[in-house]
C-alpha positions in Angstrom: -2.6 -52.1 18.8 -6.0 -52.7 19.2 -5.5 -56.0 20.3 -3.5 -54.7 23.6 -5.8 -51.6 24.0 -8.6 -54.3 24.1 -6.6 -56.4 26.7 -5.6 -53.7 28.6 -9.8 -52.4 28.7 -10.4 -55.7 30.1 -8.3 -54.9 33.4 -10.1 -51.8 33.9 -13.6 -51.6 32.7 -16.6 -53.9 32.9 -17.2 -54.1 29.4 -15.4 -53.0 26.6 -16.8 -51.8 23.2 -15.0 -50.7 19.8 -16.3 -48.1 17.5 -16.1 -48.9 13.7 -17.6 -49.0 10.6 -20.0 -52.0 10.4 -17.8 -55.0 9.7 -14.3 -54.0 10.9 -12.7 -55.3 13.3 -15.4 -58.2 14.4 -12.6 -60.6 15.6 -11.4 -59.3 18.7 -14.1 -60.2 20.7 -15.4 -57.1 21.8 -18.9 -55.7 20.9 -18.5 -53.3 18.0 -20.8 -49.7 18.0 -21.3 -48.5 14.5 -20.0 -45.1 14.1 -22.7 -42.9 13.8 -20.2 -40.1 12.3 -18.4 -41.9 9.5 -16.0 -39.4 8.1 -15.8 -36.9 11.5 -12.3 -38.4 13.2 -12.3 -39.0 16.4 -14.9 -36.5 17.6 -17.3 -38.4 15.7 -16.4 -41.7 17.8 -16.5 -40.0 21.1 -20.0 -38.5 20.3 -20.9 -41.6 19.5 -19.6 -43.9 22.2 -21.4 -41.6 24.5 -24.9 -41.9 22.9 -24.3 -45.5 22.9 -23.7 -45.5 26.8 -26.7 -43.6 26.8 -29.2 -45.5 25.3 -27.4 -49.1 27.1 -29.9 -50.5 29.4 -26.1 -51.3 32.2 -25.8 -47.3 31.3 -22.6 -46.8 33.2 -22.2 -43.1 34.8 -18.8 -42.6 33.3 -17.5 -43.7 30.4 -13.4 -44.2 29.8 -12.8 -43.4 25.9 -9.4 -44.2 24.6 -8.0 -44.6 21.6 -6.2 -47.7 20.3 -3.0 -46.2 19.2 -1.5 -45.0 22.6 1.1 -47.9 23.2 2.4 -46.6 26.7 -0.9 -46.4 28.5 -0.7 -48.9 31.5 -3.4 -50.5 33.4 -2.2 -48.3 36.9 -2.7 -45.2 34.6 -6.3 -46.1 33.5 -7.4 -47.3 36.8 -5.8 -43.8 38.7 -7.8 -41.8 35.7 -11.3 -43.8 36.3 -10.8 -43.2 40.6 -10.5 -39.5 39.7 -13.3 -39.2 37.4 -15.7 -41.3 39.8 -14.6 -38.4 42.8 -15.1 -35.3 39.9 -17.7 -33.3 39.8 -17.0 -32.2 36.2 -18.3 -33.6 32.9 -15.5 -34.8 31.5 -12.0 -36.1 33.4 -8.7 -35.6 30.9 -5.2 -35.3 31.4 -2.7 -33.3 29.9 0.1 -33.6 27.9 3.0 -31.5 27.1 1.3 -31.3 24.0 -2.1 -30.1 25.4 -5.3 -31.9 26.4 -5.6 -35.3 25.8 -9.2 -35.8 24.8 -9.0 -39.8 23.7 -7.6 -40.8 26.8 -10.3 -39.8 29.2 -13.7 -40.7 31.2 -16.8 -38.5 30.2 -20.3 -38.8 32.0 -22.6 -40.8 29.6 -24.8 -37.6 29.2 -22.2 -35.4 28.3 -22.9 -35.4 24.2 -26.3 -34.7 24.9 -25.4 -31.8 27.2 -22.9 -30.1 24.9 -25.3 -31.3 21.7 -28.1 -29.2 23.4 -25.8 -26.1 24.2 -24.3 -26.1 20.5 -27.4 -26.8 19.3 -28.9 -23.4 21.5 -25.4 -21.2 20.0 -26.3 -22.2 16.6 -29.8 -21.0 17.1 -28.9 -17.2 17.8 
């Protein structure tokens, strides 16, 4: 699965990147971020995908996050989500499914973990 997702990145993005724990996953030719939030599922990747983008010196605006287990994403799909993202004005561009929001297959602004980690940060203070 990762192998197509990685494929399929390729179509779309400039560069593509994989979050792991240190080690897994080297051979698929992709640059691998460390996850900085072992243990905390998949919020824990996004938060840190975004930091990553960040800190990059080729800091892209928008960011698409996916994750590797959704077999009938298409490269028309990802390319319509990333045109409606670059025309938002919102933080964070993500469809929805019959079964809700669909928060690993979307594009966030590169500074939106460090907006929402300043505003939790600010709730958690009062």
């Amino acid at each position: 699965m990762l192998a197509r997702m990685v494929e399929l990145l390729r179509g779309v993005t400039r560069s593509t990147k994989v979050v792991a724990a240190r080690g897994k996953y080297e051979t698929f030719g992709v640059e691998i971020v460390e996850d900085r939030w072992p243990g905390e599922g998949p919020l824990g990747g996004i938060v840190t995908a975004l930091e990553d983008a960040a800190g990059s010196a080729a800091r892209a605006e928008w960011n698409l996050i996916v994750s590797c287990d959704m077999p009938f994403l298409s490269r028309e799909w990802l390319a319509f989500l990333c045109e409606r993202a670059a025309k938002s004005e919102a933080h964070v561009v993500l469809p929805h499914s019959g079964h809700g929001p669909e928060p690993l297959c979307a594009c966030y602004l590169a500074t939106a973990a460090e907006r929402y980690a300043r505003r939790s940060k600010a709730a958690y203070a009062r």
